[in-house]
Legacy VTK file of the C-alpha trace (Angstrom):
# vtk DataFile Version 3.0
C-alpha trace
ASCII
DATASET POLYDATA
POINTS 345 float
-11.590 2.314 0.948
-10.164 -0.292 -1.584
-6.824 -0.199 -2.803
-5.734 2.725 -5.500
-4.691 -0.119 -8.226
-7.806 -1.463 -8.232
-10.078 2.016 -7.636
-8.594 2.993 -10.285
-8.928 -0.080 -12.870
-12.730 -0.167 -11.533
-13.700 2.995 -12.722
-11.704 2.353 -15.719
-13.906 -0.631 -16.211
-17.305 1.610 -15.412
-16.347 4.093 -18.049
-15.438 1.342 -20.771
-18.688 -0.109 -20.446
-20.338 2.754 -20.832
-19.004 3.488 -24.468
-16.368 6.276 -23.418
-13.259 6.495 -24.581
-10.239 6.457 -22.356
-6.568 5.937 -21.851
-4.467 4.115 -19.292
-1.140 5.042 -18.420
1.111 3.055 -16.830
5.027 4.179 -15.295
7.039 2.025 -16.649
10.705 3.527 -15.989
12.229 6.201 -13.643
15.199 8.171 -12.959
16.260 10.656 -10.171
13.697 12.151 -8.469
10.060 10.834 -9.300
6.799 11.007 -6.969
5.328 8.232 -8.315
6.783 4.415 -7.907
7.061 2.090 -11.292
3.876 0.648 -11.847
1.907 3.121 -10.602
-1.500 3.852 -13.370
-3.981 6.765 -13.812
-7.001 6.134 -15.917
-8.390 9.221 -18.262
-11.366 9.539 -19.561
-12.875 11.623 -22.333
-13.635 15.257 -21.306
-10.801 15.249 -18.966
-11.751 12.957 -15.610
-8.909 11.668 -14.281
-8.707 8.833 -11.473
-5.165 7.503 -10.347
-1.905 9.402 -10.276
1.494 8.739 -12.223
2.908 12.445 -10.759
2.450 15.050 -8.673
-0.009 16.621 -10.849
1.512 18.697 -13.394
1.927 14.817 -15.722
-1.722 14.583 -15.035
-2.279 17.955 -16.646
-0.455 17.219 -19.778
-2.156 14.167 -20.421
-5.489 15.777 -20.047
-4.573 18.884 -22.571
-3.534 16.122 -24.960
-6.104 13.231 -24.904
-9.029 14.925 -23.546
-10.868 15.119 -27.191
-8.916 12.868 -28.950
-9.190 9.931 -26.957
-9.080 7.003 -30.242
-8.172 3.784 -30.604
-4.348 3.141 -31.772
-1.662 0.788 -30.185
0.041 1.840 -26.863
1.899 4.778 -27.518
5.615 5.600 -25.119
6.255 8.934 -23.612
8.797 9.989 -21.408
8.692 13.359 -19.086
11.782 14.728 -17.185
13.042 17.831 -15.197
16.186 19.334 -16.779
18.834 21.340 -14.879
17.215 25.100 -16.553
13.843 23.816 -15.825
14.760 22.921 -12.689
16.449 26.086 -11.843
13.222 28.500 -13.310
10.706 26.208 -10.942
12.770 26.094 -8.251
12.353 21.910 -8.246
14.651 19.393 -7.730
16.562 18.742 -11.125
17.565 14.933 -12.465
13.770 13.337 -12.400
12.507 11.866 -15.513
9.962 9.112 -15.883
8.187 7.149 -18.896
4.695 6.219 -19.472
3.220 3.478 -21.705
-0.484 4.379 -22.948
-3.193 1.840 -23.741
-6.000 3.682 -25.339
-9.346 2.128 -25.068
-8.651 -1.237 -23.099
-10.436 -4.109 -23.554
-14.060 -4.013 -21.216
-13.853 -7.762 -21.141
-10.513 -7.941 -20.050
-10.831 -5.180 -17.335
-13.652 -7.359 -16.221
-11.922 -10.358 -15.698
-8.961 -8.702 -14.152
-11.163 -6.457 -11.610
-13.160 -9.903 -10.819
-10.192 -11.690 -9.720
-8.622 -8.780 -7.727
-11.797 -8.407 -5.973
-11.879 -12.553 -5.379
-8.357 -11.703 -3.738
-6.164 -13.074 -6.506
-2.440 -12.093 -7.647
-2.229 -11.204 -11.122
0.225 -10.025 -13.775
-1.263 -8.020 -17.098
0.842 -8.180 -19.700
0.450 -5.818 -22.499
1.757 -6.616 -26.095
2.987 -3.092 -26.463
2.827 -3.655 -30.579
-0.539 -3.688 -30.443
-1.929 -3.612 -27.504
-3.355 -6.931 -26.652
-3.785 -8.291 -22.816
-3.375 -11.621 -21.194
-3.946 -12.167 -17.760
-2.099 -14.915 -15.353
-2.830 -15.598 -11.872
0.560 -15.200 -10.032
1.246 -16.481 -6.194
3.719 -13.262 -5.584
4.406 -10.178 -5.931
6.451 -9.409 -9.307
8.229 -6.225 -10.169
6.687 -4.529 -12.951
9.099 -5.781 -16.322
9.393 -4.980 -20.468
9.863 -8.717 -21.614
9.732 -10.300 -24.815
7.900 -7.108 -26.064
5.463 -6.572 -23.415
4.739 -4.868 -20.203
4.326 -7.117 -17.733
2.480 -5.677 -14.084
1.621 -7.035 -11.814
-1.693 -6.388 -9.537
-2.254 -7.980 -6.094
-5.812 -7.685 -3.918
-6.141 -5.692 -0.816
-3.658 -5.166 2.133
-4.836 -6.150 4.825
-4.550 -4.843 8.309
-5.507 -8.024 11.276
-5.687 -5.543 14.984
-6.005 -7.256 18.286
-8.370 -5.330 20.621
-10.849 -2.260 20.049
-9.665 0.484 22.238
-9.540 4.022 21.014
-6.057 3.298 19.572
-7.372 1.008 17.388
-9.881 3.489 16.132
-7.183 6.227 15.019
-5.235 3.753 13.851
-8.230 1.741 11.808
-9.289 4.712 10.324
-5.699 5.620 8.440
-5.260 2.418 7.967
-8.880 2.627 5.455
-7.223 5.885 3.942
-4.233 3.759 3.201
-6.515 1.458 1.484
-6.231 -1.672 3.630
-8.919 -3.942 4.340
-9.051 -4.229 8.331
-10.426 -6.635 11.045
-10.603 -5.914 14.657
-10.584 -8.549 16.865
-11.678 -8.168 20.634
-13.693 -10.658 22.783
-14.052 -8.775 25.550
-17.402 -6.811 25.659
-16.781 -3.679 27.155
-14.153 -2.772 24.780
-16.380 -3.459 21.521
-19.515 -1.559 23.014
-17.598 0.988 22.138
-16.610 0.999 18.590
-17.330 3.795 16.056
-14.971 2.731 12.872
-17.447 2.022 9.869
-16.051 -0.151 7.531
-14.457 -2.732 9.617
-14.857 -6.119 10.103
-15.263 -6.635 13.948
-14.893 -10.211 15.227
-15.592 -11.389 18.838
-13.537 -14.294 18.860
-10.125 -15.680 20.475
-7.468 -13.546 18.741
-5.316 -16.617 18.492
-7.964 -18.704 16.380
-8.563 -15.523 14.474
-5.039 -15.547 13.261
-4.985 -18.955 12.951
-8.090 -18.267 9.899
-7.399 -15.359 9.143
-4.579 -16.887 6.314
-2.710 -14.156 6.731
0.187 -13.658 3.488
2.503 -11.373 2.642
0.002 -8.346 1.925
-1.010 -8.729 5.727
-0.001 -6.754 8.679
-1.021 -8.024 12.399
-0.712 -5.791 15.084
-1.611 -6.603 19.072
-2.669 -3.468 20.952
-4.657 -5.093 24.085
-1.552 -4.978 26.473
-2.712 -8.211 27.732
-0.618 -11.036 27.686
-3.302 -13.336 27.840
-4.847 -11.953 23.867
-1.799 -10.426 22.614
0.880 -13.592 23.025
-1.100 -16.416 21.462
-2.520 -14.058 18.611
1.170 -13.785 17.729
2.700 -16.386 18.126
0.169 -17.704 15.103
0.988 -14.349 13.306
4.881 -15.548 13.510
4.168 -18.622 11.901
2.318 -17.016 9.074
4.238 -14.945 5.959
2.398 -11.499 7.590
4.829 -8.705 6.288
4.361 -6.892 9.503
3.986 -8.147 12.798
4.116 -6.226 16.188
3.028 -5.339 19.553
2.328 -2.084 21.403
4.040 -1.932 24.616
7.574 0.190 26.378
10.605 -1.319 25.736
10.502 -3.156 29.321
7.244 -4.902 28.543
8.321 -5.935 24.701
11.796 -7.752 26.770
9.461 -9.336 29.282
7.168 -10.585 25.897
10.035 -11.827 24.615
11.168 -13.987 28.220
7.363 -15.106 28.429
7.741 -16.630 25.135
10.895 -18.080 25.092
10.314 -19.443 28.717
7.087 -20.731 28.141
6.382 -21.471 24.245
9.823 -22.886 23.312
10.446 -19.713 20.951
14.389 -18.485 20.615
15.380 -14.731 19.705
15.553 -15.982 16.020
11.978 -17.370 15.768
11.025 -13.832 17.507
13.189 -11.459 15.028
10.044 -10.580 12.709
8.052 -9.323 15.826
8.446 -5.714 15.882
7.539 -3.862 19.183
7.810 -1.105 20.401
6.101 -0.195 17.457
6.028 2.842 15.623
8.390 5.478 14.084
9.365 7.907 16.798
7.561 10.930 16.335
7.698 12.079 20.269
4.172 11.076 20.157
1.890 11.124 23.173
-1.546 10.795 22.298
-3.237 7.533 20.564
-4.162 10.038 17.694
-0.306 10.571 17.422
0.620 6.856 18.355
-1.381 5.912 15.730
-0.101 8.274 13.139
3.508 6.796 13.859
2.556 3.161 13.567
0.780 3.129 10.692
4.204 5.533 9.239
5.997 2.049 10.635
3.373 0.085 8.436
3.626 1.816 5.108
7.147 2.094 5.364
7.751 -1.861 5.740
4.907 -2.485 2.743
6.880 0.218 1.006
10.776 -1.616 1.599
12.137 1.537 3.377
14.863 0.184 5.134
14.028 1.407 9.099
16.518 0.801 12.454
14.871 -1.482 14.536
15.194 0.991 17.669
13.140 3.504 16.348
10.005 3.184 17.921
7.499 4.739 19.524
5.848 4.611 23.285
6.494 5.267 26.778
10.060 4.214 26.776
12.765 7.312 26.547
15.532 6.513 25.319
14.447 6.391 21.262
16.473 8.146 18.961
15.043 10.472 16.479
13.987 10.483 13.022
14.826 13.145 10.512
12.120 15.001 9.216
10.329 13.810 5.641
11.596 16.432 3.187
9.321 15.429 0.917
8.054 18.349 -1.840
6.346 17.945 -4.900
8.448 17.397 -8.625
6.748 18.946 -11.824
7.803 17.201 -15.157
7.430 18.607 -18.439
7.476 16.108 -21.602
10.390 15.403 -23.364
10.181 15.114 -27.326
11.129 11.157 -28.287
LINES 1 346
345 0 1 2 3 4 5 6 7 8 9 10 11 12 13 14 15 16 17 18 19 20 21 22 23 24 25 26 27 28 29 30 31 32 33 34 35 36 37 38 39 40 41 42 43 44 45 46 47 48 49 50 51 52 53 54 55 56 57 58 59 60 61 62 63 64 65 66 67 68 69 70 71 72 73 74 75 76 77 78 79 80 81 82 83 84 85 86 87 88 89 90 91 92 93 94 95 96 97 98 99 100 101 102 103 104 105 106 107 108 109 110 111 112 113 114 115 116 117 118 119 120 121 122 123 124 125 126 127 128 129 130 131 132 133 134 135 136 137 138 139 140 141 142 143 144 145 146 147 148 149 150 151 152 153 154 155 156 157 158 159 160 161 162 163 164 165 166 167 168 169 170 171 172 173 174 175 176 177 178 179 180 181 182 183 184 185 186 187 188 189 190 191 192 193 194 195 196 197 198 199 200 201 202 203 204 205 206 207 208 209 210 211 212 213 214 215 216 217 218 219 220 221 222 223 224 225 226 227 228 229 230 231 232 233 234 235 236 237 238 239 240 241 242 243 244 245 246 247 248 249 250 251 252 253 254 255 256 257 258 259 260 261 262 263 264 265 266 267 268 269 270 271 272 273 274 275 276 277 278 279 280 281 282 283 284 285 286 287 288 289 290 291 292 293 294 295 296 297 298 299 300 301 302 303 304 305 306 307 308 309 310 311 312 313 314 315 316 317 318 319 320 321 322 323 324 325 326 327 328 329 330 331 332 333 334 335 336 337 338 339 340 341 342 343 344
């Protein structure tokens, strides 16, 4: 399953080139509580299909009601949606959370081509939108930007796959493959032992027979990767590592108690000239602490561990998950979904 970003500007591309009418909107600002990040898009199309998500639905709805037969070409238009105290109070939602949209009504087909051809080639790219009148340039980018209003345009920016680089194919690695598609990473397995990749169910994943250290070492791996070793054997995970610490990987860590993640860490400052300081990006044990105990579970907490790093939620170090038992806690995710309603500008 590809990315949401570019789902999302795909289909937006199908239904341009088949005549319809649509509308993209993008979030450009937030305040308070919002389910959506800046940035985020949802593409609408005439008679009311919508792909993408700017809210937790009830945005979505409003849209639809609004643009559904009057989808027409105009410049970007700027609307702004928010949660007031009474509102808040009669829904029984969390008051304060207001977000604004920009709208591009019919983009460009030729434009969405180019830009869905060079996220699909695995290129970095910012769209800026002339928000006077509409107009998009593209620019190949070689990071990450935060999404910005400059010079009077909208400037996003769009970034291929994550990807997801797992050493060894034991049932772990299946659980953990398969959110990890959800979550719309690309993902490689690596295993070279036989018996383990006889085995293998996961459709839609690259499997690879090689040493885990060369595949590492080609794998390019930037900072929309994640490399994780799950063989518990020294002899596949260490190596395959110590490349992944040498790469710009925005996740990198190792299944394994407590004990074995300090005797990693002797190994590979006794033996491969590494100091605590080269070793500080290698997470392990990994995993949010969840009190799991099945590789279902362990899974469900590393990949938790994953999103959260992609995401920059700050996370202590010592809360991990495996056999070890002295991990603290976690509090729960109070997490609930916001309705906005549309706020007159």
């Amino acid at each position: 399953m590809e990315n949401l970003d570019l789902f999302v500007l795909r289909t937006l591309l199908d239904w341009r080139r088949a005549g319809k009418a649509t509308l993209l909107a993008t979030v450009t600002r937030t305040w308070g509580s919002s389910p959506r990040p800046v940035g985020s898009i949802m593409a609408l199309c005439e008679g009311g299909a919508v792909v993408g998500s700017v809210s937790g639905g009830c945005i979505e709805d409003d849209l639809i009601h609004r643009f559904r037969d009057k989808l027409e070409d105009g410049p970007p238009q700027k609307t702004k949606y928010g949660v007031s105290a009474d509102e808040a109070h009669r829904f029984g939602l969390p008051c304060g959370g207001t977000l604004e949209l920009l709208l591009e009504f019919n983009p460009d087909a030729a434009t969405l081509g180019d830009l869905v051809e060079r996220l699909s080639a695995g290129r970095m790219v910012q769209r800026s939108t002339d928000i006077a009148t509409g107009r998009v340039t593209l620019t190949d980018i070689a990071q990450p930007e935060a999404l910005r209003e400059h010079g009077g345009a909208l400037h996003n920016a769009f970034g291929p796959e994550y990807r997801l680089l797992m050493i060894g194919a034991g049932q772990l690695t299946e659980y953990l493959a398969t959110m990890a598609l959800f979550s719309g990473f690309s993902v490689t397995v690596c295993d070279p032992r036989e018996e383990y990749r006889g085995a293998w169910q996961v459709p839609g994943v690259t499997l690879t027979t090689e040493m885990p250290d060369d595949v590492v070492r080609g794998f390019r791996a930037d900072r929309r990767t994640a490399i994780v070793a799950l063989t518990h054997d020294p002899k596949l995970d260490d190596l395959a590592l110590l490349e992944a610490l040498e790469t710009e990987a925005f996740y990198i860590g190792a299944i394994g108690s407590r004990r074995n993640q300090m005797a990693r860490h002797a190994r590979l400052i006794e033996h491969f000239d590494q100091t605590e300081e080269s070793l500080a990006k290698l997470r392990g044990p990994i995993g949010i602490y969840i009190g799991s105990k099945t590789p279902a579970e362990i899974a469900v907490s590393v990949m938790a561990e994953v999103l959260a790093v992609k995401n920059g939620v700050p996370l202590p170090r010592d809360l991990a998950v495996g056999p070890a038992k002295d991990q603290l806690d976690v509090a729960p995710n109070d997490a609930a979904a916001v309705c906005f309603v549309r706020e007159e500008t």
